[in-house]
C-alpha positions as CSV (number, residue, x, y, z in Angstrom):
1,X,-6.3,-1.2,20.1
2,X,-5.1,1.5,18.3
3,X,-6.1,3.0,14.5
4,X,-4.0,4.2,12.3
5,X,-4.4,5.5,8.5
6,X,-2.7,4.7,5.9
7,X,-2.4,6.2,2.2
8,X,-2.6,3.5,-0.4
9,X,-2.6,4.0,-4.4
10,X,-4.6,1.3,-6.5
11,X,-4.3,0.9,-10.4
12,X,-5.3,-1.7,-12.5
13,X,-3.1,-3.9,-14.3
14,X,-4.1,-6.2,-16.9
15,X,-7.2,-8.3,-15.7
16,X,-6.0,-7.2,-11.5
17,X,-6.2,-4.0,-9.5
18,X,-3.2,-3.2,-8.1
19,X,-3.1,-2.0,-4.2
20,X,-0.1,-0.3,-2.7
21,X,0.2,1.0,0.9
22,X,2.4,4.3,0.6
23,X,3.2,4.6,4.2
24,X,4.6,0.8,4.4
25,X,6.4,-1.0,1.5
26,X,3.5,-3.8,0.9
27,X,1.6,-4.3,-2.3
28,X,-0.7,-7.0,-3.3
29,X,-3.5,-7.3,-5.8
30,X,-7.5,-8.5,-6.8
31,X,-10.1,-9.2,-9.4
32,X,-11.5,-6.0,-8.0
33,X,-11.1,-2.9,-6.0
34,X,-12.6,-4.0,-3.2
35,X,-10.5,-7.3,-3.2
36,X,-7.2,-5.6,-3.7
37,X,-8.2,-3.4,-1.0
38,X,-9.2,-6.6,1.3
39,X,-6.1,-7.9,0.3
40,X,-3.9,-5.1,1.0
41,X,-5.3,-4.6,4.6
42,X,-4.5,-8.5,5.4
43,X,-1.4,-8.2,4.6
44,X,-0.3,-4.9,6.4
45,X,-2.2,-7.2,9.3
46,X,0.8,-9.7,9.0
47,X,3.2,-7.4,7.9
48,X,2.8,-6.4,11.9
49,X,2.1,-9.4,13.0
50,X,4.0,-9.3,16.9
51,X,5.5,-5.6,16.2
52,X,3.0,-3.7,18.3
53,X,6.4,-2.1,20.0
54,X,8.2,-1.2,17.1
55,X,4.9,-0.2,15.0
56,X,5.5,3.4,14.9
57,X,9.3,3.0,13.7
58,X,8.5,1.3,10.3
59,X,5.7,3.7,9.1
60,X,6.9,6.6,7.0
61,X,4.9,9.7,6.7
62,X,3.4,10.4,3.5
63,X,1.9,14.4,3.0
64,X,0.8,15.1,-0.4
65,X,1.4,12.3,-2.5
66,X,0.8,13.0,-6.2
67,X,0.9,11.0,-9.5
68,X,3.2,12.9,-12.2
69,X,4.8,11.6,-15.2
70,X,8.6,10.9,-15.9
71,X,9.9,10.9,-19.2
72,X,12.4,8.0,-19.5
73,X,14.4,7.2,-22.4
74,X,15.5,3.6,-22.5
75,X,17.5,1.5,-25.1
């Protein structure tokens, strides 16, 4: 079995933390860090469920990520 690393961004939101895998679009959330992070890692597990051959394909590289603001005007 292989390991990979992923980058992941958590936030909370309301009474939930937020977990986000940056390398893979899959998100999920938890009562707490920890659980969002649980979370998170069960569901990259069945995001790949039976894709050991085309695993490498759906990841995207992610060097550097940063948080910035963006001013957005809205009506």
């Amino acid at each position: 079995m292989k390991k990979v690393t992923f980058k992941n961004i958590i936030w909370k939101e309301g009474k939930h933390y937020v977990a986000q895998c940056l390398n893979i679009d899959v998100a999920t959330f938890g009562t707490t860090k920890k659980k969002a992070l649980s979370n998170l890692n069960e569901a990259l597990e069945l995001y790949f469920e039976g894709e050991s051959s085309h695993f490498a394909k759906n990841i995207r590289k992610t060097e550097r990520s940063e948080i910035v603001t963006l001013p957005f005007r809205y009506a």
